[in-house]
C-alpha positions as CSV (number, residue, x, y, z in Angstrom):
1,X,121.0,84.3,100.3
2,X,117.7,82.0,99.7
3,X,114.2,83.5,100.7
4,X,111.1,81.7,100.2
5,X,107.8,83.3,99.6
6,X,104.5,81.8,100.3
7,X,102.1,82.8,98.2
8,X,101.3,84.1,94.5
9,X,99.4,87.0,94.7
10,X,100.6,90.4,94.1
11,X,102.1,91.1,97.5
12,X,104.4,87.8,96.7
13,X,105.2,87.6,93.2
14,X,106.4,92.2,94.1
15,X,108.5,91.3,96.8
16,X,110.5,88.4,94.1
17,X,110.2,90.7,91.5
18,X,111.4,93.6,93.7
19,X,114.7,90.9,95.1
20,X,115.3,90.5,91.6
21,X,115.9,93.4,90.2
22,X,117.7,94.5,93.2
23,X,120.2,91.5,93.1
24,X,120.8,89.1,90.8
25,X,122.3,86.2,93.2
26,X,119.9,85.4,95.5
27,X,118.1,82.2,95.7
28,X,114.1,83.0,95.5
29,X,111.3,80.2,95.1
30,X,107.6,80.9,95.4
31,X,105.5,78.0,97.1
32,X,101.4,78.3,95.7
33,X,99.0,76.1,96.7
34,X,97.8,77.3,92.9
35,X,97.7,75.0,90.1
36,X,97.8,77.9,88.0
37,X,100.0,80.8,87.1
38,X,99.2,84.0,88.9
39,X,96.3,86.4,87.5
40,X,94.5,88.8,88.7
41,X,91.5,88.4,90.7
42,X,90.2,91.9,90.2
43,X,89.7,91.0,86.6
44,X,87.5,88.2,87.6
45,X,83.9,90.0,87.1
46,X,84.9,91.0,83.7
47,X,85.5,87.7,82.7
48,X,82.6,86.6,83.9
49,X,80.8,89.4,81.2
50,X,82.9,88.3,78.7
51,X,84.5,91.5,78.4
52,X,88.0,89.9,78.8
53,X,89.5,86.0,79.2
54,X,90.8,84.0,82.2
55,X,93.9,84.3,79.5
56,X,94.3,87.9,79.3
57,X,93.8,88.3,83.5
58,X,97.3,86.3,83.8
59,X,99.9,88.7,85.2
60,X,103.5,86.5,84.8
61,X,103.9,83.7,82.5
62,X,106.1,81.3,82.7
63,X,109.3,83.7,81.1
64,X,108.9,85.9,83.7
65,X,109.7,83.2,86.0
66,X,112.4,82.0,83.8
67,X,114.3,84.7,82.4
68,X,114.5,86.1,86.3
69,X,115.3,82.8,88.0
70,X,112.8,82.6,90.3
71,X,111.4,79.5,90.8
72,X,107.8,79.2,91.0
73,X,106.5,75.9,92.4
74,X,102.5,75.6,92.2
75,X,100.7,73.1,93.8
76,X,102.7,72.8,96.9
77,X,101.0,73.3,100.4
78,X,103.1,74.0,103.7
79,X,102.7,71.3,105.9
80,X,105.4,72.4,108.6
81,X,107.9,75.6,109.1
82,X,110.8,74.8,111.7
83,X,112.0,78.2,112.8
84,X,115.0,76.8,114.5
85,X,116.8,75.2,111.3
86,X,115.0,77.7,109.0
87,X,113.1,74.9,107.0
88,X,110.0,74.6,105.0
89,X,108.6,71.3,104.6
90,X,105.7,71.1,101.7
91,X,103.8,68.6,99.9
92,X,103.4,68.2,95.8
93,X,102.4,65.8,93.8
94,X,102.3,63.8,97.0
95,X,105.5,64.1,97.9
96,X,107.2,65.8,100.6
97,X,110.2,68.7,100.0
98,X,112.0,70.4,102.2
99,X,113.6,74.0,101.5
100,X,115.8,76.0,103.8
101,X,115.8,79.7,104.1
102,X,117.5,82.4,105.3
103,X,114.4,84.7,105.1
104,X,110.7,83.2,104.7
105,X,107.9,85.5,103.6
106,X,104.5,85.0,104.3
107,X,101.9,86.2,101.2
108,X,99.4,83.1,101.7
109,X,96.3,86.3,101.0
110,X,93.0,86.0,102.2
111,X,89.8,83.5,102.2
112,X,86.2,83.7,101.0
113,X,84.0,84.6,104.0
114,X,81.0,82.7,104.3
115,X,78.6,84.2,107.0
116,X,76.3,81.5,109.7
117,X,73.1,81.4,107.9
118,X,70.5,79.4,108.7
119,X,70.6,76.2,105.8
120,X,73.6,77.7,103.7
121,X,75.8,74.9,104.7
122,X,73.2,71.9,103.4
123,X,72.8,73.4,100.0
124,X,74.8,73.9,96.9
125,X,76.1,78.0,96.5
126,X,78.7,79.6,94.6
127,X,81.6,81.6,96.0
128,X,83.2,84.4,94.3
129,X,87.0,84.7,95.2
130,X,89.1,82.7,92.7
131,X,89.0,81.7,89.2
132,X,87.5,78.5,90.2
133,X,85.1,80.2,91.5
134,X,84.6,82.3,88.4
135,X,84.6,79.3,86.2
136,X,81.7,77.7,87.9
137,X,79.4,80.5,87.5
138,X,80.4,81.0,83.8
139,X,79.1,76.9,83.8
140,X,76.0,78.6,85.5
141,X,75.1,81.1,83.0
142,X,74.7,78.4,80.8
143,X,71.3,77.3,82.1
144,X,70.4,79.4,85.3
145,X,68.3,82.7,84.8
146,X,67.6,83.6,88.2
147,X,70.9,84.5,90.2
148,X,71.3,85.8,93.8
149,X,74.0,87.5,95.4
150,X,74.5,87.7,99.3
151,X,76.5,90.7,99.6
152,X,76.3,94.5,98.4
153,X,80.1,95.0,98.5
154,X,82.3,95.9,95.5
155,X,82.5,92.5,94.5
156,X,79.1,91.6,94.6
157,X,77.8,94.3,92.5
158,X,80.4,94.0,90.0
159,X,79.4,90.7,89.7
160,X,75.8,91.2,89.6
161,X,76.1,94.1,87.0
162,X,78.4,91.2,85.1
163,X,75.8,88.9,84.8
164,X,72.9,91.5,84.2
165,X,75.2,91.7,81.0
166,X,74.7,88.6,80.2
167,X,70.7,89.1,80.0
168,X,70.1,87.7,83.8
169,X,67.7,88.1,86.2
170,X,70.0,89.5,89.2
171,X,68.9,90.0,92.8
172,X,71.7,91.2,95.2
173,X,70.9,90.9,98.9
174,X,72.5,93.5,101.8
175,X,73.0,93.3,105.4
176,X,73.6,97.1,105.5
177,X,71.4,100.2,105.1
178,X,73.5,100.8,101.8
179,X,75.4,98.8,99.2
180,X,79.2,99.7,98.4
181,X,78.9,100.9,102.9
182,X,83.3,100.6,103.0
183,X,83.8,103.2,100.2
184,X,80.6,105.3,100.3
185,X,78.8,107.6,102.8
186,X,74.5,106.8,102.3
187,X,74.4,109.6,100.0
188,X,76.9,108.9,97.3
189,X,76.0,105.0,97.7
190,X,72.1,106.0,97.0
191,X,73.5,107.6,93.6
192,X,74.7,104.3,92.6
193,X,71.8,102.0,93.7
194,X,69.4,104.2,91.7
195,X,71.5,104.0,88.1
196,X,71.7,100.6,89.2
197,X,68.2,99.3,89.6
198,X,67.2,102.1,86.4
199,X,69.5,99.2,84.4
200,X,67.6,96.9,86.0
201,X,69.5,94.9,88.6
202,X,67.8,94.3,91.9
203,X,68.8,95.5,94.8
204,X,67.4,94.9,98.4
205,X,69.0,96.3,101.6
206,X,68.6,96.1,105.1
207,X,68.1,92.3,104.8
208,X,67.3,90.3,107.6
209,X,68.0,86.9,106.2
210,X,66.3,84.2,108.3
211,X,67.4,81.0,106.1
212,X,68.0,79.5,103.0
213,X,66.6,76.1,100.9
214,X,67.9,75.0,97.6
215,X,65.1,77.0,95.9
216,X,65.3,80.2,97.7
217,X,66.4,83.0,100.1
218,X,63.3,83.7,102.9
219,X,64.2,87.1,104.9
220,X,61.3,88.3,107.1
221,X,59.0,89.7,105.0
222,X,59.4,88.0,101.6
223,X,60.6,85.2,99.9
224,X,63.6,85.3,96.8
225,X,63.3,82.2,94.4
226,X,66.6,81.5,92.6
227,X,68.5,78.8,90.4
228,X,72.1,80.0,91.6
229,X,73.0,81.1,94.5
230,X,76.7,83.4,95.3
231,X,78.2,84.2,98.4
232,X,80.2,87.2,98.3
233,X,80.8,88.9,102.3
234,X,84.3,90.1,101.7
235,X,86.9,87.9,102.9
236,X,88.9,86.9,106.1
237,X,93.1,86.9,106.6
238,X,94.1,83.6,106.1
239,X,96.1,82.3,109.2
240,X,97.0,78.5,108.5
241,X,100.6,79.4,108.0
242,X,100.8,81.5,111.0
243,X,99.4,78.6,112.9
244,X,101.6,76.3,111.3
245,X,105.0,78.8,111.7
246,X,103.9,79.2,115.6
247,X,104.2,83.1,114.7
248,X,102.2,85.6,116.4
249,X,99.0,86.1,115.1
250,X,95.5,88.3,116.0
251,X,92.8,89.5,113.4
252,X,95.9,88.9,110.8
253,X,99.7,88.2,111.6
254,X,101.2,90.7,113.6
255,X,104.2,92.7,112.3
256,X,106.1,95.9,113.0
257,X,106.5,98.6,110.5
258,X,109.3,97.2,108.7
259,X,106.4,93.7,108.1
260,X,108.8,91.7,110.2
261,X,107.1,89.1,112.5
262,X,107.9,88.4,116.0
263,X,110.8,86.2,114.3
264,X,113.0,88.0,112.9
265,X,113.7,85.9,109.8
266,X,109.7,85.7,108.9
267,X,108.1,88.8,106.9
268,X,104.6,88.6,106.6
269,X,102.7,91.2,104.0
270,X,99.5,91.2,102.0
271,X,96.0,90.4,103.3
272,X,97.0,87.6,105.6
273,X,99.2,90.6,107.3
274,X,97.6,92.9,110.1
275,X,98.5,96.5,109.0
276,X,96.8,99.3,111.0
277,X,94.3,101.0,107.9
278,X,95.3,98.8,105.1
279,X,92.6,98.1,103.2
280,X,92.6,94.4,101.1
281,X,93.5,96.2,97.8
282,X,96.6,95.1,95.3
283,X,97.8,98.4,95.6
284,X,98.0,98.2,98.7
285,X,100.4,95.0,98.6
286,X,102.2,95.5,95.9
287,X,103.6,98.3,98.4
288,X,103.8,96.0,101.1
289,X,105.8,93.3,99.1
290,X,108.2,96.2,98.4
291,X,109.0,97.1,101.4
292,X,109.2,93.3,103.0
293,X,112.0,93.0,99.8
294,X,114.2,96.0,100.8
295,X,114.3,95.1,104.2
296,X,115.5,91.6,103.0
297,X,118.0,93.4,101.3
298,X,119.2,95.8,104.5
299,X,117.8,98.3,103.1
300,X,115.3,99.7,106.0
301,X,111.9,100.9,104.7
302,X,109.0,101.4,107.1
303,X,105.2,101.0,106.3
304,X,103.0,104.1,106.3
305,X,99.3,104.7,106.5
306,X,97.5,103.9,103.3
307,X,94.5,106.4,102.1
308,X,92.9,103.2,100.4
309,X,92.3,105.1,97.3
310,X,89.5,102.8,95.2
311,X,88.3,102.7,92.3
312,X,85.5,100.7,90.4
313,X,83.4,100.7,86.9
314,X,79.7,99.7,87.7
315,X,77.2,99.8,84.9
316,X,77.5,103.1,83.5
317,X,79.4,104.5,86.7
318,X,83.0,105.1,87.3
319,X,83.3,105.4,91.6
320,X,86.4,106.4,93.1
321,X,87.0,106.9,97.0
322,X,90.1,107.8,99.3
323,X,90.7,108.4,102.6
324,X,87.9,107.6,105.1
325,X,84.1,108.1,104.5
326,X,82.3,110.7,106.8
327,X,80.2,107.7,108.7
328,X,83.8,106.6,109.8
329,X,84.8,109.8,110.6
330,X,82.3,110.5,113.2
331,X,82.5,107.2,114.2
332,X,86.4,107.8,115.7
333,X,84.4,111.8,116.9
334,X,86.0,113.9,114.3
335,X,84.5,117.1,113.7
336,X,84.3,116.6,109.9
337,X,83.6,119.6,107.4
338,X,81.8,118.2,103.8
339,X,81.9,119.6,100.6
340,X,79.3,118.4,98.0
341,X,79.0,119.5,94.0
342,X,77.3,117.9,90.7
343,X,77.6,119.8,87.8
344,X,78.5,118.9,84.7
345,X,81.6,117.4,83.5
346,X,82.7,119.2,80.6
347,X,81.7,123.3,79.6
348,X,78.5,124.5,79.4
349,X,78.7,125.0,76.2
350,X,79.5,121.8,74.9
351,X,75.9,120.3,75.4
352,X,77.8,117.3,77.6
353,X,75.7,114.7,78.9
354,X,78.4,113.8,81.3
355,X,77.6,114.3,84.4
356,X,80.3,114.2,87.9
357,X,79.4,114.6,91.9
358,X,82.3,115.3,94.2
359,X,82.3,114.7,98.0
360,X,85.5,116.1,100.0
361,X,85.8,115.8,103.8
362,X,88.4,117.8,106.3
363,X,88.8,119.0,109.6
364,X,88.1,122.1,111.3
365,X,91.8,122.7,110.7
366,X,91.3,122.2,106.8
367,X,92.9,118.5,106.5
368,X,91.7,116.9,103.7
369,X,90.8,113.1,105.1
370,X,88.3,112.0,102.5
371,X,87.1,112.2,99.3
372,X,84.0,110.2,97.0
373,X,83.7,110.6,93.1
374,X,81.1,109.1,91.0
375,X,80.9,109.9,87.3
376,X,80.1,108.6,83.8
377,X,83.5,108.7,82.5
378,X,86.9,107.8,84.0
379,X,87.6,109.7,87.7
380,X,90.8,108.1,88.9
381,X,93.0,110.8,87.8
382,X,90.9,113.1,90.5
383,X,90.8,110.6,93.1
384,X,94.7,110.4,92.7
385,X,95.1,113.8,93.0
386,X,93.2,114.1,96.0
387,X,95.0,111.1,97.5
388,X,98.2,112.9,96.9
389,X,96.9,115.7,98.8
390,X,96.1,113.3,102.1
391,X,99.1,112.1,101.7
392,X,101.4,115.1,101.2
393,X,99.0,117.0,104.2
394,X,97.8,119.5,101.6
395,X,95.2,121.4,102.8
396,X,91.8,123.2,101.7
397,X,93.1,125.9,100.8
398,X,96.0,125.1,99.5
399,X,94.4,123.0,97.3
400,X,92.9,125.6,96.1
401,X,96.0,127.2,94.5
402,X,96.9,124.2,92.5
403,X,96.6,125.0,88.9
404,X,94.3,122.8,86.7
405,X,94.1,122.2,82.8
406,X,91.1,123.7,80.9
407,X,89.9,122.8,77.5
408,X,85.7,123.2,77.2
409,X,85.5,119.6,75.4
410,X,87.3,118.0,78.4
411,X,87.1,120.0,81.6
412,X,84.8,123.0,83.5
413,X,87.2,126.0,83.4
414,X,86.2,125.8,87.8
415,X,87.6,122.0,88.3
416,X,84.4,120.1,90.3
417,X,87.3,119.0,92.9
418,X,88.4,122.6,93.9
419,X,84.5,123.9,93.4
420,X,83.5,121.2,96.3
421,X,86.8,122.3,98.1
422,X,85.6,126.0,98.1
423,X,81.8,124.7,99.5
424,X,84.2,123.7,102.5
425,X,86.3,127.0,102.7
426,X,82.7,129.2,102.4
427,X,81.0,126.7,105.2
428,X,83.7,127.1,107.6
429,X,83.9,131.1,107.3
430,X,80.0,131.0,107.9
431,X,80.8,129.0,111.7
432,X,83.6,132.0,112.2
């Protein structure tokens, strides 16, 4: 059996690695339009702060490739895909190749999005998606003080906190009412933009953004002088090969819930695929490449709803979210029930300085459909555990009978997770 897979990133490079360890025989080669080995892009903004190396971010080396037999071939862009003989034709090193397949497997990922703004397209800004990208602001921080950053999302601010590192003068500009909007209800996300701008990062909201020059950002009221200039808005599915394989394709390409395409012999899975509430996380395509590999393999697996669990270090801040936020939530007219707590992290009587705030959402019926963490020391082993409870349907108050560890230099004897659970429990008996 030979499958090709288009594309690098983590959805790609599990669904080889996944073929591989399953069986030994088959014929798999990876087509990136890369020059370089895959890394990770999360890792990006920490590079940026020095904190780790465009060296350390790489995920496979070359012996991974190797000692597998998978053949990784970078710098090779998909010209043409004839469904009907089951070929690939790509370019490299200007020359043309031609592969056939028995199963192809889209992972071509997603694309910077660049918003219409008035003058951004006759000046010189910075993206923030690849390590290109990266590498050219690292060249910037060499000489420019003065940075700007269109866009409050995760990215942005982790980049802007990145450079603030690094001693700059950082100004991040949002659309929204709040920064970090697709993780945090306006409450939890007002938390983080005060630490923030208490460490001395700039934050401005609600921006109406009329145009911009080489010199500087004008919104309505005010004027934002800069010597770089980054554009991070999230990103947007990338089609091309869709377009080019004559596949089906709407806001992403359209699969069923075994990531099949409308042909039957094309599997399409990462953030160029269109899966109902996948978010564009790794986690969430590493699962996807997976599954696209044990259906390869005849071994039917279906795709289930993710709970987008997320999880981020900003500053001083560890913020974790699952699930969907309470804005969402009564967007689609649920009745939600919220449960808030901040209390300390550790005992009382350990004079801890650490401090946690806890936000779980449910149902009338007690479903557990969201949760929000924010706290000065790791919290992904609570956003986990609530994700498992999504997940698994616990509810309220069964989550209240799970046992928890309790040491007074680690934990509150009371867990701040099932505290903000029983806020929920004693707010629903006072409706009764």
């Amino acid at each position: 059996m030979k499958v090709i897979i288009i594309g690098s990133g983590a959805s790609g490079l599990t669904c080889a690695s996944e073929l591989r360890k399953n069986d030994k025989k088959i014929d798999i080669t990876i087509l990136s339009k890369n020059s370089e080995l895959p890394y990770s892009p999360c890792s990006l903004p920490y590079v940026v702060s020095k904190e780790t190396t465009f060296e350390k971010i790489t995920t496979f080396d070359l012996s991974f490739f190797e000692n597998n037999k998978i053949k990784l071939l970078l710098n090779s862009d998909v010209e043409s895909i004839n469904r009907d003989k089951k070929e690939v034709y790509f370019m490299s090193e200007n020359k043309g190749h031609r592969l056939k397949y028995d199963f192809l497997v889209i992972a071509s990922g997603s694309n910077s999005y660049v918003p219409n703004i008035k003058g951004l397209n006759e000046i010189k800004f910075n993206k923030f998606y690849t390590k290109t990208d990266a590498s050219q602001i690292i060249n910037e921080t060499k000489k420019a003080k003065q940075f700007v950053i269109i866009g409050g999302g995760l990215i942005g601010i982790e980049l802007g906190t990145s450079l603030l590192k690094l001693k700059k003068d950082v100004t991040i500009v949002e659309g929204y009412k709040t920064i970090l909007s697709s993780i945090l209800d306006d409450d939890f996300s007002k938390k983080v933009e005060e630490s923030l701008t208490n460490n001395g990062l700039k934050i401005i909201t609600d921006a109406k953004i009329e145009s911009v020059n080489k010199k500087e950002i004008i919104l309505q009221n005010s004027k934002i002088p800069y010597d770089s200039l980054i554009v991070s808005c999230g990103s947007i599915k990338n089609k091309q090969i869709a377009e080019i394989a004559n596949i089906q394709y709407e806001n992403g390409i359209t699969v069923d819930d075994e990531l099949r395409t409308n042909d039957k012999y094309i599997f399409a899975c990462g953030d160029c695929a269109q899966i109902k509430n996948h978010a564009l996380l790794a986690t969430n395509a590493i699962k996807q490449g997976k599954i696209v590999a044990l259906n390869i393999l005849g071994n039917t697996k279906k795709i289930d709803e993710s709970v987008n669990t997320t999880c981020t270090k900003i500053g001083g801040l560890h913020i974790a979210s699952c699930g969907l936020t309470k804005k969402q939530l009564v967007e689609n007219k649920i009745d939600v029930i919220e449960g808030k707590y901040t209390g300390k992290l550790c005992s009382s009587c350990m004079n801890s300085e650490e401090d946690i705030s806890v936000k779980v959402l449910s149902d009338k019926n007690l479903k557990i459909l969201g949760a929000q963490i924010i706290g000065n020391s790791n919290v992904v082993g609570r956003i986990n555990w609530i994700t498992l409870a999504i997940k698994k349907g616990i509810t309220i108050d069964e989550f209240m009978d799970i046992e928890t560890a309790y040491n007074p230099a680690v934990s509150q004897l009371y867990d701040p997770v099932k505290i903000t659970c029983e806020i929920i429990l004693r707010k629903l008996q006072r409706k009764k």
